[in-house]
C-alpha positions in Angstrom: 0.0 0.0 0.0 1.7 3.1 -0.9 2.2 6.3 1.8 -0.2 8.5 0.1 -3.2 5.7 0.6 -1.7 4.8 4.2 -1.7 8.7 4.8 -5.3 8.9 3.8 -6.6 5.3 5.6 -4.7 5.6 8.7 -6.6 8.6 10.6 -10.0 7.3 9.0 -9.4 4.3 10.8 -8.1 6.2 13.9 -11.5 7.8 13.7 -14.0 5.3 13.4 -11.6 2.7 16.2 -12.1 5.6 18.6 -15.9 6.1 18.2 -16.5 2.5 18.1 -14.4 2.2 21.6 -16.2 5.2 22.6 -19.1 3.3 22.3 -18.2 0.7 24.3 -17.6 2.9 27.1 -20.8 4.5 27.0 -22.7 1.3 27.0 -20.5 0.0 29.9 -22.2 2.8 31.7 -25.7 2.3 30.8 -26.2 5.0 28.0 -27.2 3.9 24.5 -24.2 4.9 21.7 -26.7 4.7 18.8 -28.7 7.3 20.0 -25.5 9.1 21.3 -24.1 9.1 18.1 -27.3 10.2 16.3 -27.7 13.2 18.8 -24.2 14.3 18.0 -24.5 14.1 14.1 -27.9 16.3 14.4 -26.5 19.1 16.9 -23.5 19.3 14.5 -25.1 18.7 10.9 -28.8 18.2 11.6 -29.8 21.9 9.9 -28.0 25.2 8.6 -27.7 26.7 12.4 -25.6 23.6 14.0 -24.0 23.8 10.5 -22.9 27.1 10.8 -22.0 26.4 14.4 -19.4 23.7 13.6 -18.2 25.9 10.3 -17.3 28.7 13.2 -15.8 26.3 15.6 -14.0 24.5 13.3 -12.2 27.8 11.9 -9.7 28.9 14.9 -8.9 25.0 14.9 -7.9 25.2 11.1 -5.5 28.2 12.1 -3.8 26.4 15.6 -3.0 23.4 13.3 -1.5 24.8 10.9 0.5 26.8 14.0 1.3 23.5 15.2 2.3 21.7 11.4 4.8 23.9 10.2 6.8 24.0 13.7 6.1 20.3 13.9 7.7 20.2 10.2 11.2 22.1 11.6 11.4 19.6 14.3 9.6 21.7 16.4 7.3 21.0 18.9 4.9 24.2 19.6 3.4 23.5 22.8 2.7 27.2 23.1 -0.3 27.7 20.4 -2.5 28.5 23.5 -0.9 31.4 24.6 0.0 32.8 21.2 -3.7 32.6 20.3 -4.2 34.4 23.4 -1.8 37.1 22.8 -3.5 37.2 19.5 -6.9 37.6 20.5 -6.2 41.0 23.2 -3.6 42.4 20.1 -6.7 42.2 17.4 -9.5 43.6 20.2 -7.0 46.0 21.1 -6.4 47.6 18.0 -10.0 47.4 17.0 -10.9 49.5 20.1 -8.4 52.0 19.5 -8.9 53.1 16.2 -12.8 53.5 15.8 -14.0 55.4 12.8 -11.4 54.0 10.3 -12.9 52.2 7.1 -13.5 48.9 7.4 -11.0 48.1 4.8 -8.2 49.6 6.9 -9.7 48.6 10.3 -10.1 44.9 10.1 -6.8 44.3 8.2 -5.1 46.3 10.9 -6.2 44.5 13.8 -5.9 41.0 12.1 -2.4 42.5 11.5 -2.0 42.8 14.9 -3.3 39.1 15.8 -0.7 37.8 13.7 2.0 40.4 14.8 1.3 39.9 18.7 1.2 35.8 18.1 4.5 35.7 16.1 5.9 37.9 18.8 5.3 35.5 21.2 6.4 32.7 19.1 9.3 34.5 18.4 10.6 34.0 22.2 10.8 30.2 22.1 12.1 30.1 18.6 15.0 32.7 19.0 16.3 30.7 22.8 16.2 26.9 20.1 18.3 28.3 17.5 20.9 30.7 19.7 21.0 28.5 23.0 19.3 24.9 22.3 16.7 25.7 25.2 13.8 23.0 24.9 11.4 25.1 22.8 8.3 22.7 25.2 9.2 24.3 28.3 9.6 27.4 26.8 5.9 27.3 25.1 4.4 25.3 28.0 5.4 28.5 30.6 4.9 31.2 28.1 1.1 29.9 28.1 0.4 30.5 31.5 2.3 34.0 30.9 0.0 35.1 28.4 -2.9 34.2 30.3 -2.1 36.7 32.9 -1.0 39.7 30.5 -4.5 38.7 28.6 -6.6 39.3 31.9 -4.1 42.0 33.1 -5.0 44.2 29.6 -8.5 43.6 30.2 -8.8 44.7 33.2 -6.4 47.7 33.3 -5.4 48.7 29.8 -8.9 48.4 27.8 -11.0 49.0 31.2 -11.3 50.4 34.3 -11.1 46.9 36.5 -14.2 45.8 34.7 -14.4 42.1 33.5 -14.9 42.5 29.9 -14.4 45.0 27.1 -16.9 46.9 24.9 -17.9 45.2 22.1 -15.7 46.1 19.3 -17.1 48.8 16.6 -18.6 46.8 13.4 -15.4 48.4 11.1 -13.4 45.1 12.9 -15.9 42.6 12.7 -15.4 39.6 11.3 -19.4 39.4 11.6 -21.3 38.5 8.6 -25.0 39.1 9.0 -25.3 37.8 5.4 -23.5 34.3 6.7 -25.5 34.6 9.6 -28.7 34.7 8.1 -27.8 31.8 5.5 -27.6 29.7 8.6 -30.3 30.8 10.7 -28.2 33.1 12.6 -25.5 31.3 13.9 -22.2 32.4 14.6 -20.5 31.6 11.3 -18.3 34.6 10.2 -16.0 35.3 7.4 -13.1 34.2 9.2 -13.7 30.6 7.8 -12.4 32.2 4.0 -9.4 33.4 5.7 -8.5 29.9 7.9 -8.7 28.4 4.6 -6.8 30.7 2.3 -4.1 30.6 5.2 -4.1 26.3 4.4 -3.9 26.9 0.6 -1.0 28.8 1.2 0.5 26.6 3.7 0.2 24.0 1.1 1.6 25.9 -0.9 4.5 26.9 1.0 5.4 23.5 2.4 5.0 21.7 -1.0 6.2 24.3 -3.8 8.3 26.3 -2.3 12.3 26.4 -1.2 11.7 27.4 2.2 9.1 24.2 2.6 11.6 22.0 1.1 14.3 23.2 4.0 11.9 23.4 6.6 11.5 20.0 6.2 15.2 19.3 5.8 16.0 20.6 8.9 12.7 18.8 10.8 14.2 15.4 9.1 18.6 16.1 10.0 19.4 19.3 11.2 23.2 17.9 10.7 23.0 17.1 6.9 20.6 20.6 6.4 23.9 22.4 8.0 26.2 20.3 5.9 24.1 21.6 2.8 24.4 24.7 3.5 21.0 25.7 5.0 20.7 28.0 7.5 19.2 25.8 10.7 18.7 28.8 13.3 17.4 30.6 10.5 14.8 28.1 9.2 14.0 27.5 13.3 13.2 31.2 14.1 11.3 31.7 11.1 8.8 28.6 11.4 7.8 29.4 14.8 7.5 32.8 13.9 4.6 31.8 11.1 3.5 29.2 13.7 2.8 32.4 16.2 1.5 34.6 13.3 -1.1 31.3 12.3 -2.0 30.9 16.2 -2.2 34.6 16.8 -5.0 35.0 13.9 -6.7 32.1 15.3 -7.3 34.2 18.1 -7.6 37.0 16.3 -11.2 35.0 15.1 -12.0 34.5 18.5 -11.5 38.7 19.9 -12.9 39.9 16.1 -15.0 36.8 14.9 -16.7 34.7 17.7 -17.2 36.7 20.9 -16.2 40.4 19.4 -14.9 41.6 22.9 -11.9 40.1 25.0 -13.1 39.2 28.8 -11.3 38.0 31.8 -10.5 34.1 31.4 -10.3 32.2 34.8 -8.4 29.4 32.6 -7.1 29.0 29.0 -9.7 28.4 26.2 -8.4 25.5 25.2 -8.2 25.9 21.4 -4.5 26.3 21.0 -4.0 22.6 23.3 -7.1 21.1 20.7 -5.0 22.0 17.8 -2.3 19.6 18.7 -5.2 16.9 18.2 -6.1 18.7 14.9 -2.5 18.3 13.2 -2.4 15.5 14.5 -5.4 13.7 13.3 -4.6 15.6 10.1 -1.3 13.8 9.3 0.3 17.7 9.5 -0.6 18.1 5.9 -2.6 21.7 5.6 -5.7 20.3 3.7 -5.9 17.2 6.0 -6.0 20.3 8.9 -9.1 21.1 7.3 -10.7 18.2 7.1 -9.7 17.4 10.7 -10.8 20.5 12.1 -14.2 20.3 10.8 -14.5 16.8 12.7 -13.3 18.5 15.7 -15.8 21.3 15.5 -18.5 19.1 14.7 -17.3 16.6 17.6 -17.5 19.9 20.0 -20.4 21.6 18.8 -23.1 18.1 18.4 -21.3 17.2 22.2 -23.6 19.7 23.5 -26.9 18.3 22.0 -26.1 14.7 23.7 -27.4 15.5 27.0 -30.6 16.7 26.1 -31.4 14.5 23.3 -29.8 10.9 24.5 -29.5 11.5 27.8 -25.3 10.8 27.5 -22.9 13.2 29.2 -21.3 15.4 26.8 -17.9 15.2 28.6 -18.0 11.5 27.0 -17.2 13.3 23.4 -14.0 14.5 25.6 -13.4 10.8 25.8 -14.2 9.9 21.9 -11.7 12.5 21.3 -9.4 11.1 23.7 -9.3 7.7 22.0 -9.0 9.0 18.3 -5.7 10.4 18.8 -4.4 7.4 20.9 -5.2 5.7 18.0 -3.6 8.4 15.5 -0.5 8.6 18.1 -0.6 4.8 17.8 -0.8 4.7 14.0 2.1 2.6 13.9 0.0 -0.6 15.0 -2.6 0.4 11.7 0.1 0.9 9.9 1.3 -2.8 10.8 -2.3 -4.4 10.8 -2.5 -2.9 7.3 0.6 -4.4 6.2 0.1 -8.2 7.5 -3.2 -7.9 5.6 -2.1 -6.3 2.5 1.0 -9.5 2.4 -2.2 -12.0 3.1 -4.3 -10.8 0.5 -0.8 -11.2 -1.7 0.1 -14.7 -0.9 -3.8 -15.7 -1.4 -3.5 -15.0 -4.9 
């Protein structure tokens, strides 16, 4: 069986091995996985609103998996997608606050601007201490995420306001807000910022496929030895892919501040999203389209969770487990990988 096939099976299989464990968990507890299921499928494809409700989740998890492919491509591991979303999210809401009356074709690219600019910034920490001093770019990420957090609240509360919880809303010049979108879906929360998640994957595709730089960065992620010997830059290629990863992460939460919730308000913990995306590139074989794909099962896993309760009785932290037990099986993609193999020589010999 060739890669590309093996690409393509392998995290279907993860998929459908983790819901049917996941369904054996839920009848271990007395709750009925058909009618689980089917209660999850409606609340996340059952009409235009839950549609458009998975569409909008799924789009920040397009962004934070791409954050987390191209680093993961340089060898990188960017644990820190969490807090550059967050830095992300108060640089966009900041900037749209500050500059009311502007055009809306000057406002919104500014404060995306600064999304990506504040996220890349904060990527750019982590990357810079890898390629100068070898520092282990996990911790780095892992305690920048918690750093973020705090600088996130601390601007809320005493840059944007007056110790109040939450900012204004911003002004409609730096909305991401479609009414158009929302009305095609029964007004949900789907916004334009699904066009942009998905022009930044064409590009990545693009970047990582057709490009010089793509063809280094993954050098340098396979032998950063024989990439020196070559004569490619290392710290270079380094510093530049987690910048991008920042930029990608920091515009994911740019949707969040201009997109989803069009204010920034005190978090007692971290979203979330930036940790989910791991799962995303993950499940999506780090390949920019299959980020798209995967992030779109993630929404829809998230978003039709939240129907469960009501409709089939099942706990929606179960989908928490589901989840869980796909990217075991996606981490563990070396024992499909083998199943696939044995069977592939059976069906050989047979003939």
């Amino acid at each position: 069986m060739s890669k590309k096939i093996q690409a393509l099976v392998i995290p279907i299989t993860a998929v459908i091995l983790g819901l049917l464990f996941g369904a054996l968990i839920m009848l271990l507890f007395g709750y009925n996985p058909v009618d689980a299921y089917i209660a999850l499928f409606q609340g996340a494809f059952g009409d235009s609103f839950y549609l458009g409700e998975t569409i909008r989740q799924a789009t920040p998890y397009i962004l934070v998996g791409l954050s987390i492919a191209i680093a993961f491509k340089a060898g990188l591991f960017n644990i820190g997608a969490e807090g550059q979303l967050l830095m992300g999210w108060i640089g966009a809401v900041s900037v749209a606050l500050s500059f009311d009356g502007l055009s809306k074709w000057i406002h919104l690219p500014l404060a995306l601007l600064a999304g990506i600019i504040f996220g890349a910034i904060w990527a750019f920490i982590p990357g810079i201490l890898k390629a100068t001093l070898r520092v282990n770019e996990v911790i780095v990420t892992i305690m920048l995420n918690y750093t973020a957090l705090y600088i996130f609240n601390y601007i809320v509360q005493n840059v944007l306001t007056n110790q109040m919880d939450k900012t204004k809303e911003i002004p409609a010049s730096a909305s991401l807000q479609s009414p158009f979108l929302q009305e095609m879906t029964q007004y949900s929360s789907l916004h334009w910022g699904i066009l942009i998640a998905v022009g930044c994957a064409l590009i990545m595709w693009l970047v990582i496929d057709k490009t010089t730089f793509g063809y280094e960065l993954k050098s340098v992620g396979f032998n950063q030895n024989a990439s020196k010997y070559a004569g490619m830059s290392v710290a270079k290629t380094i510093v530049i892919s987690m910048i991008i990863a920042g930029g990608l992460a920091g515009l994911a939460g740019a949707m969040e501040g201009l997109g989803n919730y069009g204010t920034a308000y005190v978090l007692p913990t971290s979203p979330g999203t930036g940790f989910d995306g791991i799962a995303v590139a993950l499940l999506g074989g780090n390949s920019p389209i299959g980020i798209i794909f995967s992030a779109i099962l993630f929404g829809a896993l998230k978003v039709g969770s939240l129907n469960m309760p009501a409709v089939a009785g099942v706990p929606n932290e179960l989908v928490n487990v589901v989840i869980a037990l796909i990217i075991f099986f996606v981490a563990s993609s070396y024992i499909i990988r083998w199943a696939m193999d044995k069977f592939a020589k059976k069906g050989a010999k047979t003939k």
